[in-house]
Each structure stands twice: as structure tokens, then as C-alpha cells.
C-alpha positions in Angstrom: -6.3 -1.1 16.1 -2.6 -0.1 15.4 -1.5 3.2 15.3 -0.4 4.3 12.2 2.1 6.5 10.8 2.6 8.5 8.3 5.8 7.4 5.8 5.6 10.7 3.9 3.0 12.4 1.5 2.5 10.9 -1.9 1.1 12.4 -5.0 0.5 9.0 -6.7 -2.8 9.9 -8.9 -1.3 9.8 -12.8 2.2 8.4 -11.8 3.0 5.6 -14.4 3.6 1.9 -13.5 5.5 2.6 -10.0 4.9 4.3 -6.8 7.2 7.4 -7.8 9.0 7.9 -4.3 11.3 5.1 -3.3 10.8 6.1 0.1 8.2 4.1 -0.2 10.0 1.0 -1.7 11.3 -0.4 1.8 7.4 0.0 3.1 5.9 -2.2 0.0 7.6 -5.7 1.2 5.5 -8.9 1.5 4.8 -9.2 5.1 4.6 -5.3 6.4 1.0 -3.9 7.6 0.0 -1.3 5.2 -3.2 1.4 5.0 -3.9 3.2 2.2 -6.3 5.1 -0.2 -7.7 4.0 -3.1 -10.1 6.4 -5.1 -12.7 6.9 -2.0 -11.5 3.5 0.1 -9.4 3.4 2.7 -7.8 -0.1 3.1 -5.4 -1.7 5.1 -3.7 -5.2 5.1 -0.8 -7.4 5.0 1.5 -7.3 1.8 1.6 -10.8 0.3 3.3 -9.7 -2.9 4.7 -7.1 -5.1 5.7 -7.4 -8.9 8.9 -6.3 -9.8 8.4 -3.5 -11.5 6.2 -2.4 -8.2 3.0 -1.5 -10.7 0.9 -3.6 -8.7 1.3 -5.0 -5.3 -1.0 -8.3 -3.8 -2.6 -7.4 0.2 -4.5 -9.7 2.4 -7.5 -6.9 3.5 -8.1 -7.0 6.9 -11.8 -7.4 8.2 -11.6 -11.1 6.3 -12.0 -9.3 2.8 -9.9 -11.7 1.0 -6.2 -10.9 -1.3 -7.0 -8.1 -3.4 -4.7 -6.9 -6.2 -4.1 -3.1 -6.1 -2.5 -1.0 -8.7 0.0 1.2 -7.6 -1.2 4.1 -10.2 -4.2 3.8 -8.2 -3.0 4.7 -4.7 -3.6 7.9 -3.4 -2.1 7.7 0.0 0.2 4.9 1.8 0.9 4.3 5.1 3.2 1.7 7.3 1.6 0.4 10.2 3.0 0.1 13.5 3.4 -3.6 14.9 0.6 -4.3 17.5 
């Protein structure tokens, strides 16, 4: 399993149709590993794609669990993985 780092503490819960730190902006790019928390899931997968407007962002879940659509508004936590 990769170790993980933290990008920086995000309050994302109520935070309108983008992530609200563009720190997180060069981390949400089709291609990087990501982990993150949604309500009481933790997930973690390979950015596929990412509207414009960065309200909603595509993953390939590892563990086979198929391309999942998350909302950003939704996130509670992001992460960038480290390459293995």
C-alpha cells in the first residue's frame, strides 16, 4: 500500500460547488492517486476526470470497485498519494 500524505486540512462539508482551497487544485488532475473521505467512506483511486468548475471529479476506486462520480461538496478529507 502507498504511503500517503497529507496535502493540508480541509473543511469541505457545506462548501458550494468547489473544493474551497486551491491548494488542492494541483492534487485533483486526471491521472494522480488520491484518498479521501466521504460521509463515513474512506476511498482511494486514480483521477480519471474533473469538471471544470471542480464540483465533481470522476476516480477509478481501487479494490476493482469500478469509476465512481464524487461530488466535491461531499468530501470531507483529501489526500495525494505517494507513487509506489
Amino acid at each position: 500500500m502507498p504511503k500517503l500524505h497529507l496535502a493540508a486540512p480541509t473543511k469541505v462539508a457545506n462548501a458550494g460547488p468547489s473544493l474551497p482551497c486551491t491548494k488542492h487544485e494541483d492534487i485533483l488532475t486526471p491521472g494522480n492517486h488520491l484518498r479521501f473521505r466521504v460521509g463515513p467512506e474512506t476511498l482511494s483511486g486514480v483521477v480519471d476526470a474533473v469538471m471544470a468548475d471542480k464540483s465533481c471529479f470522476w476516480i477509478w476506486a481501487d479494490g476493482g470497485m469500478g469509476r465512481r462520480l464524487i461530488a466535491a461538496g461531499d468530501v470531507a478529507a483529501i489526500e495525494a498519494a505517494t507513487a509506489q
